[in-house]
VEXMARVEX-804426 format. One record per residue (C-alpha): residue number from 0; residue in three letters; x, y, z. Coordinates in steps of 0.001 Angstrom, whole numbers. Example, Ala and Ser with C-alpha at 12.3 -4.5 7.8 and 13.67 -1.06 7.14 Angstrom:
BEGIN
{n:0; res:ala; x:12300; y:-4500; z:7800}
{n:1; res:ser; x:13670; y:-1060; z:7140}
END
This chain:
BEGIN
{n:0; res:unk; x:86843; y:96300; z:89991}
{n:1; res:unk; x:89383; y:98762; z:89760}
{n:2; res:unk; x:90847; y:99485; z:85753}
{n:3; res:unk; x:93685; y:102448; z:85145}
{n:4; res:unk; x:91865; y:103381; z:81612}
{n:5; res:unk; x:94793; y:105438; z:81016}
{n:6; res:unk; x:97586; y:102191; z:81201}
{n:7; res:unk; x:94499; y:99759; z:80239}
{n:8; res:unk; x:95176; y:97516; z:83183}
{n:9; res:unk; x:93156; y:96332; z:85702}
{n:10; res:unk; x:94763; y:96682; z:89018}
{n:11; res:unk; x:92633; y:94238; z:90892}
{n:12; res:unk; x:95334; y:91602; z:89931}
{n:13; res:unk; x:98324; y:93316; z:91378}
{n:14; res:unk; x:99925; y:92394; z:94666}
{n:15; res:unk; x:100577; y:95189; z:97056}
{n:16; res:unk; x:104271; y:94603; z:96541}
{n:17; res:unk; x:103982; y:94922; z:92554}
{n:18; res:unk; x:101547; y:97714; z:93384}
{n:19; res:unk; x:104298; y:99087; z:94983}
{n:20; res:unk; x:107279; y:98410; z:92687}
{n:21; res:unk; x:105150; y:100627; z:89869}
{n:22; res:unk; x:104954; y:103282; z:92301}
{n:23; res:unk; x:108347; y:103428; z:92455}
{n:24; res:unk; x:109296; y:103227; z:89019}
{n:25; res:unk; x:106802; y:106291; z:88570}
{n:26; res:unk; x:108483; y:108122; z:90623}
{n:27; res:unk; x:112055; y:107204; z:89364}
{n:28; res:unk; x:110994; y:108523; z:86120}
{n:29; res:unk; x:109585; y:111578; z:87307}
{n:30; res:unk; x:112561; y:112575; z:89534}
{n:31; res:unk; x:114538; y:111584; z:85893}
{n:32; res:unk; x:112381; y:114116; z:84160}
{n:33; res:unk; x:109393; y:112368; z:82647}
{n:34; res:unk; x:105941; y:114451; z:81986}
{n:35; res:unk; x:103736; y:112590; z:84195}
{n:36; res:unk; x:101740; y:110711; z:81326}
{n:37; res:unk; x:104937; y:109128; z:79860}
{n:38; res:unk; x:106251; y:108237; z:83251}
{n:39; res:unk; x:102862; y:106336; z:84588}
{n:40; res:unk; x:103132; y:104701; z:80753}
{n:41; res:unk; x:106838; y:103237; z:81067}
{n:42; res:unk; x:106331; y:102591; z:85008}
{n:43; res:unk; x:103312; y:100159; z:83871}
{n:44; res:unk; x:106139; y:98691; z:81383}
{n:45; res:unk; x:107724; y:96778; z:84070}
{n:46; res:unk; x:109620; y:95351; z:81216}
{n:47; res:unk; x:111157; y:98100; z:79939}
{n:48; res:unk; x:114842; y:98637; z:81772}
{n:49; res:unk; x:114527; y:101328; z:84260}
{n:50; res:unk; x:118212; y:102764; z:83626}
{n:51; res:unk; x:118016; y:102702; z:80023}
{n:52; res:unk; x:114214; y:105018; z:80410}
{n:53; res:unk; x:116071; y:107010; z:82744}
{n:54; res:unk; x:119103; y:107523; z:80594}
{n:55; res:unk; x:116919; y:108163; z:77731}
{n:56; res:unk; x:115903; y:111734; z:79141}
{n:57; res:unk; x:118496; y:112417; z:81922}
{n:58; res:unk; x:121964; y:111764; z:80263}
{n:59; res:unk; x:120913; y:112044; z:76499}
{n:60; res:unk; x:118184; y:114713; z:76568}
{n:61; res:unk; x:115646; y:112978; z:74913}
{n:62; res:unk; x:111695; y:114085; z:75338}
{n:63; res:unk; x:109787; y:111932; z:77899}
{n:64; res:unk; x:107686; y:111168; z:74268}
{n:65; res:unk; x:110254; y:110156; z:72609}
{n:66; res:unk; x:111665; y:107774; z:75309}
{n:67; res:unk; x:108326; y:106069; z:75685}
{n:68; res:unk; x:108521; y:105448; z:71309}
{n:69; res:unk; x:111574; y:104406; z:71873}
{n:70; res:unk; x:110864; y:101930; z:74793}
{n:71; res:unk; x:108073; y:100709; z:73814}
END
């Protein structure tokens, strides 16, 4: 059994392909300027909107911290 302790998700229940997506996502966020902590957090969120967490840091300058209070 395989458990992310950090997110608090097992990840023996994912699909590749949703393995995948959160991949992604992380790395959307990190490109957007995320500290890697916040970015794994919200990419786990796959219901947080991905252009709003992006905007949150890249267009209005918030902290990756704050984005991920504000998000979540």
């Amino acid at each position: 059994m395989s458990v992310d302790t950090r997110a608090g998700r097992d990840t023996t229940e994912l699909t590749r392909e949703e393995l995948d997506i959160r991949a992604w996502r992380f790395s959307q966020l990190v490109a957007h300027g995320y500290e890697i902590e916040d970015a794994m957090e919200v990419a786990w969120a796959v219901e947080v909107d991905l252009e709003l967490a992006r905007e949150l840091v890249a267009v209005h300058g918030c902290s990756s911290r704050l984005a991920v209070r504000i998000l979540l």
